[in-house]
C-alpha positions in Angstrom: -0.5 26.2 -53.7 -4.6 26.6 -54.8 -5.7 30.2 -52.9 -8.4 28.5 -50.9 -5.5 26.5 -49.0 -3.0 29.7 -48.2 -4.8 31.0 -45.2 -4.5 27.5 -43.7 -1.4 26.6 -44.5 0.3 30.1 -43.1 -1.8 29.9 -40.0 0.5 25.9 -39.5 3.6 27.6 -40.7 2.7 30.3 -38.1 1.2 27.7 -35.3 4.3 25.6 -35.7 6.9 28.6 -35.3 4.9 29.3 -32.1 8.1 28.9 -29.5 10.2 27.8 -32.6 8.7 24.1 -31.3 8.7 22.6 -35.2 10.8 24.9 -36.7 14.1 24.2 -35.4 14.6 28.2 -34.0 13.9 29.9 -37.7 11.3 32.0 -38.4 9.3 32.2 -41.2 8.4 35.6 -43.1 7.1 37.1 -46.1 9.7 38.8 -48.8 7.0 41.0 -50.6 9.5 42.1 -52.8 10.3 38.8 -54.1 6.9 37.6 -53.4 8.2 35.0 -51.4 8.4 32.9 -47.9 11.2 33.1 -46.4 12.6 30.6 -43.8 15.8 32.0 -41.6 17.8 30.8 -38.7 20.4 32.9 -36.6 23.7 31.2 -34.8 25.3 32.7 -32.7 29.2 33.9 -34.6 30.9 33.3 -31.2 29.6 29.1 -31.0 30.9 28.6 -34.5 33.9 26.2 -35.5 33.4 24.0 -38.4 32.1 21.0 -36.4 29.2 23.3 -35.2 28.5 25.5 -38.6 28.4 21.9 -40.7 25.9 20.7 -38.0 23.6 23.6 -38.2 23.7 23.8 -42.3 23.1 20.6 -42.0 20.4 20.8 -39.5 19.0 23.6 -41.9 18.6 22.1 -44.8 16.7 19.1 -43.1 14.1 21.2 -42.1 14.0 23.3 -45.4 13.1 20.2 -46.9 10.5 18.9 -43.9 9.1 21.9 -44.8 8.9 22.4 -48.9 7.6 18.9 -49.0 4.6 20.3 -46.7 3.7 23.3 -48.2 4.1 21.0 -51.9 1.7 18.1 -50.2 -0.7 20.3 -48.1 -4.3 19.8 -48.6 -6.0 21.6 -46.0 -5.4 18.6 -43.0 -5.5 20.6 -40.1 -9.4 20.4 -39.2 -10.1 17.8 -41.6 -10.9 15.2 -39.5 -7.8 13.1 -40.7 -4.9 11.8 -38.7 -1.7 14.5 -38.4 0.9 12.7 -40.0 4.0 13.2 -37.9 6.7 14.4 -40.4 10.4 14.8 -39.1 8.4 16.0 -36.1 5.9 18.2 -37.6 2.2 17.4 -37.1 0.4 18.1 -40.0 
């Protein structure tokens, strides 16, 4: 991602995790260490039974990829004067 885009795009990632309204319940973070972001969700031990973990990996991984295929397209939009483009629920 160019520099002059990062303080936009981690102000989204941080606006949409706001009430965890377009991020499913995970919360991003920084891994310094890695010098990485990090994307997590926590269920509950005591809901699980197969039906319910392969619906909530599944779940998961849909938004991992909503998400890499913003951070890997984002241009700056918010503020831009363009249309949000709606993607998988995300306005960005």
């Amino acid at each position: 991602m160019p520099p002059d885009n990062a303080g936009s795009l981690f102000r989204l990632m941080l606006e949409a995790q706001h009430g965890f309204r377009e991020t499913a319940g995970a919360t991003f973070s920084i891994d310094g260490a890695r010098d990485c972001i990090t994307l997590s969700r926590v269920v509950p031990y005591a809901t699980l039974d197969e039906d319910v973990l392969f619906r909530e990996v599944e779940r998961f991984v849909n938004l991992c990829e909503a998400w890499m295929h913003i951070i890997r397209n984002y241009e700056g939009r918010k503020g831009s004067g363009e249309t949000p483009i709606d993607f998988y629920g995300i306005k960005v």
